[in-house]
C-alpha positions in Angstrom: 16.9 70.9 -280.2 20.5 69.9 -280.1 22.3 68.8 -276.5 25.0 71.1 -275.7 28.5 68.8 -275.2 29.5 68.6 -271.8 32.4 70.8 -271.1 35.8 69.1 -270.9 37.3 68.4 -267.5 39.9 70.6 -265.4 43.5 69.6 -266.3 44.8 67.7 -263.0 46.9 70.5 -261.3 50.6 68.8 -261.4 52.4 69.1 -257.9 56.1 70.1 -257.8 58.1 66.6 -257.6 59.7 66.5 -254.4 63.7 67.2 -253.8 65.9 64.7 -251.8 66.8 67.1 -248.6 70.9 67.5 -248.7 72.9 67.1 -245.9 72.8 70.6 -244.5 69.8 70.3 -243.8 69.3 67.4 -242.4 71.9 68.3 -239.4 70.1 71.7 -238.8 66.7 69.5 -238.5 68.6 67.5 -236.4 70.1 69.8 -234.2 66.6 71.4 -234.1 65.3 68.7 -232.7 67.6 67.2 -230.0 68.2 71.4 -229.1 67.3 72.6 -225.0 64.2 73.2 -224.4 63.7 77.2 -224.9 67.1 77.3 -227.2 66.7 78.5 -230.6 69.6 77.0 -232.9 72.3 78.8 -234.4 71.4 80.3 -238.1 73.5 78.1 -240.7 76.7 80.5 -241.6 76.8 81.5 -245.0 78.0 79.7 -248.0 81.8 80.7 -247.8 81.9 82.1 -244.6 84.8 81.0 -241.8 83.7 80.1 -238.3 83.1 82.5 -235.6 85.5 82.6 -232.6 82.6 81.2 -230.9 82.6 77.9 -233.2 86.5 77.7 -232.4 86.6 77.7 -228.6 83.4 75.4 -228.6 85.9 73.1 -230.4 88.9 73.5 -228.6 87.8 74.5 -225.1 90.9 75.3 -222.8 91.6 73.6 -219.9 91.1 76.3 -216.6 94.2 77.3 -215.2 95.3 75.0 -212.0 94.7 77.1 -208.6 98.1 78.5 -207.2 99.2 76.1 -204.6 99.9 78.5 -201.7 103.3 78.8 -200.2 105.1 77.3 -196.9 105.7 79.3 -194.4 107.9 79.7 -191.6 106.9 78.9 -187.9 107.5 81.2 -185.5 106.5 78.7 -183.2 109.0 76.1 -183.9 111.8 78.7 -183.6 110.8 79.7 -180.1 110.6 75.9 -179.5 113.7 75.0 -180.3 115.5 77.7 -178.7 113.4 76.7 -175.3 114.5 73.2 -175.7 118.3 73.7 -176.2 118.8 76.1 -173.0 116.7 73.2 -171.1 119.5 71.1 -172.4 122.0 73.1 -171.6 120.9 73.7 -168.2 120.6 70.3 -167.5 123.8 69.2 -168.8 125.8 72.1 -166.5 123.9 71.6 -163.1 124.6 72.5 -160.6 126.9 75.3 -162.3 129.1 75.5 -159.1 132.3 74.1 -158.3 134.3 75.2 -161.9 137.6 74.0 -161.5 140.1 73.2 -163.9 140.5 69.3 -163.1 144.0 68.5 -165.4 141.4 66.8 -168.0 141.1 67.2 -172.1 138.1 68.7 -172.6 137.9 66.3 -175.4 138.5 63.4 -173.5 135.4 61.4 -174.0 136.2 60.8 -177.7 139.8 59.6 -176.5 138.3 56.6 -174.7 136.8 53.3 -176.7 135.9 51.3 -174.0 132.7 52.0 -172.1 131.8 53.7 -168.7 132.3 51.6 -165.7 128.9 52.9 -164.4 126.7 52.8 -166.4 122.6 51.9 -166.8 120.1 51.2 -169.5 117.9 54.1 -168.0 120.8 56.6 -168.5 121.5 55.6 -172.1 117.5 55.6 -173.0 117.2 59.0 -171.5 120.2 60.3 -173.3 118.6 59.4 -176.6 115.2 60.4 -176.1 116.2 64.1 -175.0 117.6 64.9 -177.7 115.2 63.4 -180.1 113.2 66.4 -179.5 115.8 68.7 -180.2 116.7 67.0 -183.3 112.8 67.7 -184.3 112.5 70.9 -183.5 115.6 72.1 -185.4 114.0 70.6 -188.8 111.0 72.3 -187.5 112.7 75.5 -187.0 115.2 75.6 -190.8 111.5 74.7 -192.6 110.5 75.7 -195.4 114.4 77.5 -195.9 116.0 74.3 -195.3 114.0 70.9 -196.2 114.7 67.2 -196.9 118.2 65.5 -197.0 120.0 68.9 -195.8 118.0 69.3 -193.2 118.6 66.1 -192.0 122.4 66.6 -192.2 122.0 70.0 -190.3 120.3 68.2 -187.7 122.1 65.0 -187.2 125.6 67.6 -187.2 124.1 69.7 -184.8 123.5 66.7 -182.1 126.9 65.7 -182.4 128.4 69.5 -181.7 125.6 70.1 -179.3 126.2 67.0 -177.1 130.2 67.3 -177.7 130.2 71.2 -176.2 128.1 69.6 -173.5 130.5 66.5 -172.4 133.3 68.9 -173.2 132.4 71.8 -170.3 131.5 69.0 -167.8 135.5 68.1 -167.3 135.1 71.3 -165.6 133.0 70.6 -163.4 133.7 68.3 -160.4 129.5 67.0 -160.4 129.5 66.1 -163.3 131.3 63.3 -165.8 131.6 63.6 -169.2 131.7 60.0 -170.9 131.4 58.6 -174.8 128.4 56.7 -173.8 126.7 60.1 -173.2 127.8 61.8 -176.5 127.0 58.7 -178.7 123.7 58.4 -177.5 122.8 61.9 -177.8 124.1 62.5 -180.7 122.2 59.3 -181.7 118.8 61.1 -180.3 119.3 64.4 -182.3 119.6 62.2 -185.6 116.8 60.1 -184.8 114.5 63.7 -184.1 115.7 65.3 -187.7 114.7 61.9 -189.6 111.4 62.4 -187.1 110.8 65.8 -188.3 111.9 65.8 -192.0 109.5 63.4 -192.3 106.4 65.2 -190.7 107.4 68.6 -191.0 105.2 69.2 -194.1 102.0 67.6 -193.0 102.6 69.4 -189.6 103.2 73.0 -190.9 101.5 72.9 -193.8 98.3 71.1 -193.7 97.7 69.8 -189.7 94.3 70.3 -188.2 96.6 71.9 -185.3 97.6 74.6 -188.1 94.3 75.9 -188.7 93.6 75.5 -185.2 96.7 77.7 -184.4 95.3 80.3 -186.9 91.9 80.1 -186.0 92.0 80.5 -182.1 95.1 82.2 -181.6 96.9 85.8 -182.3 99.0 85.6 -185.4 102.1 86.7 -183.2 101.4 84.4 -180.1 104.4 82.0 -181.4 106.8 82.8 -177.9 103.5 83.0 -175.6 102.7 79.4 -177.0 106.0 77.9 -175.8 106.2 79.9 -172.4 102.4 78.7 -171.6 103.4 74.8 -172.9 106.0 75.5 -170.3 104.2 75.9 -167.6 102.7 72.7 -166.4 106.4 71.4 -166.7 107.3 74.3 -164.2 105.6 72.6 -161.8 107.3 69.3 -161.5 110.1 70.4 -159.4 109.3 70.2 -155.8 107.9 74.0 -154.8 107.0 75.4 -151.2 103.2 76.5 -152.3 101.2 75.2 -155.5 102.0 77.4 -158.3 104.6 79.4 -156.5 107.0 79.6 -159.2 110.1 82.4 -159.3 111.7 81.7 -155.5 115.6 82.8 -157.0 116.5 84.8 -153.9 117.4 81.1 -151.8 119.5 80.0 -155.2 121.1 84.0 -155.2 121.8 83.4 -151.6 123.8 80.1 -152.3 125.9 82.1 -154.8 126.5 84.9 -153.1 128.1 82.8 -150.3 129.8 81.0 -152.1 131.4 83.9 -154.0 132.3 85.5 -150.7 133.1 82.8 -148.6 130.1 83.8 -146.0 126.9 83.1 -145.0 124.6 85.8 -147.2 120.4 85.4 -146.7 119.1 88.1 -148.7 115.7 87.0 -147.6 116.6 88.1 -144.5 117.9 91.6 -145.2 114.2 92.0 -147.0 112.5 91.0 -144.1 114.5 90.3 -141.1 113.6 87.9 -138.1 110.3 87.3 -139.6 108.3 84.7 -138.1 105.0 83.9 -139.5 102.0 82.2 -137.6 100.2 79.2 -139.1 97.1 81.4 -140.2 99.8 84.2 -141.8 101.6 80.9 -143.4 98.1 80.2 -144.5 97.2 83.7 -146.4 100.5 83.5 -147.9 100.2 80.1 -149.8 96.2 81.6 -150.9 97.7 84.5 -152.3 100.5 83.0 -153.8 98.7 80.4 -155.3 95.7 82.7 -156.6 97.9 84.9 -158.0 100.0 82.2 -159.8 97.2 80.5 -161.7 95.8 84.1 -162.3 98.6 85.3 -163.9 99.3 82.1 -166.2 95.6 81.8 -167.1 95.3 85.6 -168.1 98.5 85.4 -170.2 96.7 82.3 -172.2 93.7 84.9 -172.9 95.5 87.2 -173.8 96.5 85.2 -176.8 93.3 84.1 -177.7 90.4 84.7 -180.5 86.7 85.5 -180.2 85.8 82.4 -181.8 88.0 80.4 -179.4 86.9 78.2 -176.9 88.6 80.2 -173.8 87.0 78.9 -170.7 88.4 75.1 -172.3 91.6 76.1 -172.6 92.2 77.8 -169.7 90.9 74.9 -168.0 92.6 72.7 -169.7 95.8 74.4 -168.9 95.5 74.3 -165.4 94.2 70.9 -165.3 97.7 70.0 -166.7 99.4 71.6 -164.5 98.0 69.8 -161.5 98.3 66.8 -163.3 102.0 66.8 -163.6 102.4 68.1 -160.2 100.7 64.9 -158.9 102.8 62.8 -160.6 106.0 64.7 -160.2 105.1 64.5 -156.1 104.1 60.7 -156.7 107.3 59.7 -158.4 109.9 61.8 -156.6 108.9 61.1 -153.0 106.4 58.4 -152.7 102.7 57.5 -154.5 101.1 58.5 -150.9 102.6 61.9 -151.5 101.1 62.7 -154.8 98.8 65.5 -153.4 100.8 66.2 -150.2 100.6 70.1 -151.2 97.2 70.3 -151.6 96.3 72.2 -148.3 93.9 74.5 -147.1 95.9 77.3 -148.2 96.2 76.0 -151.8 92.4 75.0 -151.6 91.2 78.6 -151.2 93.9 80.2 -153.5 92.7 77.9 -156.2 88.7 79.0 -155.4 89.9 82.7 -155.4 91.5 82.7 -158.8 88.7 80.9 -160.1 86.5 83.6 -159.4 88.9 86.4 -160.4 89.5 84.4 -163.7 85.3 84.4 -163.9 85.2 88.2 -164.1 88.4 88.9 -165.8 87.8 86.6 -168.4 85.7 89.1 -169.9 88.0 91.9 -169.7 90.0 93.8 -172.3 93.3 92.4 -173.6 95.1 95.3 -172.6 93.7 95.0 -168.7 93.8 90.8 -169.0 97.7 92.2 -169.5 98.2 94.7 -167.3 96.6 92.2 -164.4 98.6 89.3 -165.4 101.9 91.4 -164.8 100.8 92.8 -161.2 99.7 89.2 -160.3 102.8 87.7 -161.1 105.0 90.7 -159.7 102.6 90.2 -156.4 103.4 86.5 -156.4 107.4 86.7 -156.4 107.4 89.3 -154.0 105.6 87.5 -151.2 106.9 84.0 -152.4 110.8 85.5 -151.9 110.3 86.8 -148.5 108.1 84.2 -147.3 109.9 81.5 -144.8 110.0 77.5 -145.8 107.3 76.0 -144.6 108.4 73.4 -142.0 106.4 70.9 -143.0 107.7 71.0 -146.5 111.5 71.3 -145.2 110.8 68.2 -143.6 108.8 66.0 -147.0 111.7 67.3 -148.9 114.6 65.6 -146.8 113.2 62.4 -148.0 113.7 63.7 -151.6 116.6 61.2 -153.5 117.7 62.6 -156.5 119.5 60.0 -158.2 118.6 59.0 -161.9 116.7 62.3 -162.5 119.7 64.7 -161.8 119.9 65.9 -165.3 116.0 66.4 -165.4 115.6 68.2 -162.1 118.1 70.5 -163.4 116.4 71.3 -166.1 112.9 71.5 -163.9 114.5 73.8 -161.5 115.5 75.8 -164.6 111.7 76.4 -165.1 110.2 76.7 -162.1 112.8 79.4 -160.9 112.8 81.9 -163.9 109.4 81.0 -165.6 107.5 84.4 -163.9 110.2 86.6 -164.7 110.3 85.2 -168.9 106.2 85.3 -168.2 106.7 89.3 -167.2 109.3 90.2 -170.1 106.8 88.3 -172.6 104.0 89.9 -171.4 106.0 94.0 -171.9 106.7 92.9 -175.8 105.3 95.4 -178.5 103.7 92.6 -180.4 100.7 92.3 -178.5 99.7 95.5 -180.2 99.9 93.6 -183.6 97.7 91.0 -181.7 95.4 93.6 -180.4 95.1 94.8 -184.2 94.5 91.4 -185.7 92.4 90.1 -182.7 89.0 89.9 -185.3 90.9 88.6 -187.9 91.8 85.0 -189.2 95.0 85.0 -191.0 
């Protein structure tokens, strides 16, 4: 029997030799494995095609457009403030404004003389610069964002030197007063000095101050002339007054005129209310009233200016708190330190508790009643302050009062207290607090 041969053995398979990978692939491995986690990759474009616009912006991205830097604008504000600031100036320059009389002088006079005034003082020439530093300020304040920089300057610095020239140039006319070249150099001086002052901090100020977004956060957007009458208030109170907050007693001042102007003795007081003569307790309800009413009227015509978001019952307090401040020291520096709260009396003490409490209730009132009670307060408070009799005791504190150094600035203080209710009343009529009514919930 023959052996079958063994069958032959399978022919090894032979594997495909393996190709070098080129360089497109090896990038798409790549990116494959260093993509997100979640991302798939981009398919490879086609042999021959161009980029997408995708491909193009991803290599040159463009830079974001810069935010629009918002524009300067005008302050209200610092108009009303400078136009406050020069008729305090001009009031004090011109007291007592009797006495005109054509005195054979050159109105220009002052500039005519090079040698300095026989009488003269340190104090005066410090004061002289420093009031009108302000007014130089306020002036930059005022032209900004129309006017700025180096012109603004020279606007400033020229109007100091016109301002303080028509100033010395009226006095030769009156017989109180003397005009001198140390007064006009130094004033003009001060102006310049307040328009480097304000060219210099006007932007940061106006544009970007914390009191800026203050102002737009707790006040009206048209509360620009309230601000500056309310600012003027505390000051109102340094001159010497016959109740605490009784400002607005012109008829005594009209009186003077009037009999001067006719060559007789005129009291219109007494043809209001003739032969009138008050107890102490009447003298007593007067000066409560008048002094209720008075911080009443001042506080309601803050509110009325003021936001939700606002801290009210601060500012209110705030204001008054000022105002008795400066009174203090006005009373302490013009008469004597002992005298520095001489006018609080019992009549003051329970006018001040009874406008506390009124402003407690009204402080939660409308803006059109806060309005309407502010103007019947203050109307309340010149009537019975007009045709009220001097207290004696006051007649007597102020015969001790010496002028002297601070002419100019009772001037300007008597300026204040006198017609600060009846500026108080006419802000009070304007139309605009209809616009602030409107924009009340509103930040601007």
């Amino acid at each position: 029997m023959t052996e079958r041969p063994p069958a032959p053995a399978p022919a090894p398979e032979l594997l495909p030799e393996p190709v070098a990978a080129d360089a497109g692939t090896s990038d798409l491995a790549a990116a494959a494995t260093t993509a997100l986690p979640g991302a798939l990759p981009d398919a490879a474009p086609a042999p021959g095609a161009k980029p997408g616009r995708r491909g193009r912006r991803a290599k040159n991205p463009k830079p974001p457009k810069p935010l629009p830097t918002p524009a300067s604008k005008s302050s209200p504000l610092a108009r009303a403030a400078f136009l406050a600031y020069l008729l305090l100036i001009i009031y004090a320059s011109w007291f007592p404004f009797s006495g005109w009389q054509n005195q054979g002088l050159s109105p220009w006079i002052f500039l005519e003389t090079y040698t300095m005034p026989r009488y003269w003082t340190k104090f005066d020439a410090i004061t002289n610069v420093v009031g009108y530093i302000p007014l130089g300020t306020l002036l930059v304040y005022a032209l900004y964002p129309h006017v700025r920089k180096f012109f603004a300057f020279l606007i400033g610095a020229t109007a100091g030197v016109l301002v303080s020239g028509t100033m010395e140039a009226v006095q030769t006319f009156l017989p109180t007063r003397v005009s001198s070249n140390l007064d006009f150099w130094t004033n003009s001086a001060g102006c310049t000095v307040g328009a480097l002052i304000g060219v210099l901090t006007v932007r940061r100020l106006l544009d970007r101050s914390q009191l800026q977004r203050l102002r737009q956060a707790w006040f009206a957007p048209h509360a620009s002339q309230g601000l500056v009458l309310l600012a003027l208030w505390p000051l109102a109170q340094i001159y010497p007054q016959n109740f605490l907050f009784g400002l607005g007693q012109i008829l005594p001042i009209l009186s003077d005129w009037l009999s001067w102007a006719a060559d007789a003795e005129i009291d219109l007081a007494s043809y209001i209310r003739p032969d009138v003569v008050l107890t102490v307790e009447q003298y007593w309800l007067s000066e409560t009233i008048i002094t209720a009413c008075g911080m009443v009227g001042a506080s309601l015509t803050l509110l009325c200016l003021l936001r939700k978001p606002s801290p009210r019952a601060l500012l209110v307090a705030a204001m008054i708190a000022s105002a008795i401040l400066v009174k203090a020291l006005a009373s302490a520096l013009l008469f004597a330190p002992e005298n520095a709260f001489v006018w609080m009396t019992p009549g003051a003490e329970g006018g001040f508790l009874i406008g506390a409490i009124m402003l407690a209730g009204l402080g939660f009132a409308p803006h059109a009643a806060q309005r309407r009670v502010a103007v019947i307060t203050l109307l309340l408070a010149l009537v019975i302050i007009n045709t009220t009799p001097a207290n004696p005791y006051f007649v007597a504190t102020l015969q001790t009062w010496v002028q002297g150094k601070f002419l100019n600035f009772n001037g300007a203080a008597q300026f204040l207290s006198l017609l600060w209710p009846f500026f108080a009343i006419w802000f009070l009529w304007l139309p605009s607090h209809k616009l602030n009514a409107a924009g009340q919930g509103r930040v601007s």
